[in-house]
N, C-alpha and C positions, 0 to 999 in steps of 0.2 A: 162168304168171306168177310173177316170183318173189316169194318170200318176204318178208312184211314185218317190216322190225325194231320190236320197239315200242319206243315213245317212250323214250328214258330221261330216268330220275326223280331227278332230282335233290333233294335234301334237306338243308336248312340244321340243322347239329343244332349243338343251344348247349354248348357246356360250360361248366362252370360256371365261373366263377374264384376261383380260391385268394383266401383272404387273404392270402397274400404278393404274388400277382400285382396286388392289387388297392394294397395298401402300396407296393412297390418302384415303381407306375407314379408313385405324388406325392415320390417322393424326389429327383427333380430338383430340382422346386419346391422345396421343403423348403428344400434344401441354395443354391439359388440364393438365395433373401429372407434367408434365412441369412447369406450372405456380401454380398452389399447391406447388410444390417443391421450385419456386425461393421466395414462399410467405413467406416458413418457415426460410429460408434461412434469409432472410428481416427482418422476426420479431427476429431472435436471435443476428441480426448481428447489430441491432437498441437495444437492450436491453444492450447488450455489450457496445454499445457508451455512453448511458444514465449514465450505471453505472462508464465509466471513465468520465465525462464531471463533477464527483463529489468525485472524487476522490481527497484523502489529500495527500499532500506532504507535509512532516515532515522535516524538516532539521535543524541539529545543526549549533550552530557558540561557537566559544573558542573567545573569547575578552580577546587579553593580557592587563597587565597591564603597557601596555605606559603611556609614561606623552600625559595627553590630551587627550586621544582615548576613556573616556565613560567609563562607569563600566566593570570592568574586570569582568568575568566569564564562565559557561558554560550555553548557554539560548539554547532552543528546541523553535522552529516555523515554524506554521502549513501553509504555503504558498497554499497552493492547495484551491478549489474551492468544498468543503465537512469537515466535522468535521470530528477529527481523537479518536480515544480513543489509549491511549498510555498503555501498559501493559507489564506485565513481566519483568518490573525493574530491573536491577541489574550493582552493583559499583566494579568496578575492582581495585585494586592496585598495582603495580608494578607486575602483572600478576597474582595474586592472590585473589578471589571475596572475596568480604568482608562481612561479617554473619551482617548484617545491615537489619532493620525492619521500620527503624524512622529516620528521620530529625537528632533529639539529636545523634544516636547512628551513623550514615554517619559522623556526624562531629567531636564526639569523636575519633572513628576510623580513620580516616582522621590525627587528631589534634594528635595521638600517631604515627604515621606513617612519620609524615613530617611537625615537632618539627622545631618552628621557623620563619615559613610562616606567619603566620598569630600573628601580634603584639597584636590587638585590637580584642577579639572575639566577640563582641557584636557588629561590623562593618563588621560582617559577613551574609550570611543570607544560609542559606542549605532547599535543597527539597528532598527530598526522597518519589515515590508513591509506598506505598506497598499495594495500591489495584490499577484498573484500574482507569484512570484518561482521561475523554474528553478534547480536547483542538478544539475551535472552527477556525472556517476559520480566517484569519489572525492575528494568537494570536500567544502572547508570553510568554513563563515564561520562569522560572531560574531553573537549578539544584543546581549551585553556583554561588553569586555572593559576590564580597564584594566591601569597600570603597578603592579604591586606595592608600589613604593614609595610613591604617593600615597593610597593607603586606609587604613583604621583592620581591619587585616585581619580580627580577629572578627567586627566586624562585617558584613564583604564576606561571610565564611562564612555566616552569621548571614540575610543577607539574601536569598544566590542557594541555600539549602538548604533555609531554609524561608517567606521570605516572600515574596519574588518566583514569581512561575507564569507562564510562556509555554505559551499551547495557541494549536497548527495545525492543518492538515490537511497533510496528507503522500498525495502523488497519483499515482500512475503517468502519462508522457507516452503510454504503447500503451494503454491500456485505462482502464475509469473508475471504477476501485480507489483506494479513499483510506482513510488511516489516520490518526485523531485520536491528536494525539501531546501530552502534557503533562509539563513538567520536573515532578521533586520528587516525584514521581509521584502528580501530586493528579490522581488521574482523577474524581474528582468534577467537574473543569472539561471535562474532555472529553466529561464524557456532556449539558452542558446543550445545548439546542437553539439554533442560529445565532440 
């Protein structure tokens, strides 16, 4: 009879694993939540840019009434690269806001407060927004402006330098970023609460 083979013995032997084998097998991972991670990173920090790259910037100017220098008044202009919507209107005087709704009632108000200024009123022109009001990329208007020649010009300086105060909000149309803006720069009136 022949011979019998014996069995073979098979035998499972562990070997150990390195710490590197054991590091290098999560570096996949690692490196994938990694790159997930700087993706999101990317897309909020690209949306961020987009929405300043359209951003308004609102700035006032006070035009005295020098000889020669252009209409005196107080104009707002939207210099920035995005349309602004201007909102929350309101006319300060000699520290005190003024219950104004309308154009007519800013200049009566105005015309009983600081008696004299203004010679010619129909050489006048007044804005008052008592609702929200857009103003496009490089625009301009007027709160007040008049003719040079009908005021008592010290006093015009006098009054849009330092006793007159318009504070707004100033707002981006992409996003809901707003900036309290006040002439003369009494931000005292900017910080009080609506």
């Amino acid at each position: 009879m022949p011979e019998e083979t014996p069995p073979i013995r098979v035998q499972i032997v562990r070997d150990e694993e390195s710490l590197f084998r054991k590091i290098s097998a999560q570096v996949p991972l690692v490196t994938s939540l990694f790159a997930i991670g700087l993706s999101i990173f990317s897309v909020h920090e690209s949306i961020k840019h987009d929405s300043l790259n359209f951003a308004p910037l609102v700035t006032y100017h006070l035009s005295s009434a020098r000889y020669g220098s252009g209409i005196p008044g107080i104009f707002l202009t939207n210099n920035g690269l995005g349309p602004v919507i201007v909102k929350d209107f309101r006319v300060y005087f000699d520290g005190a806001q003024l219950p104004v709704g309308s154009a007519p009632q800013f200049r009566d108000q105005v015309l009983k407060r600081a008696p004299g200024i203004f010679h010619d009123i129909d050489q006048t022109t007044w804005t008052y927004f008592s609702s929200d009001v857009a103003l496009g990329v490089n625009k301009e208007t007027y709160i007040l402006q008049a003719d040079p020649n009908s005021i008592d010009r010290p006093g015009f300086n006098k009054l849009i330098q330092h006793r007159l105060t318009v504070a707004f909000e100033a707002c981006s149309v992409f996003d809901d970023t707003c900036r309290r803006i006040c002439t003369n720069g009494r931000s005292d009136y900017c910080k009080q609460a609506p």
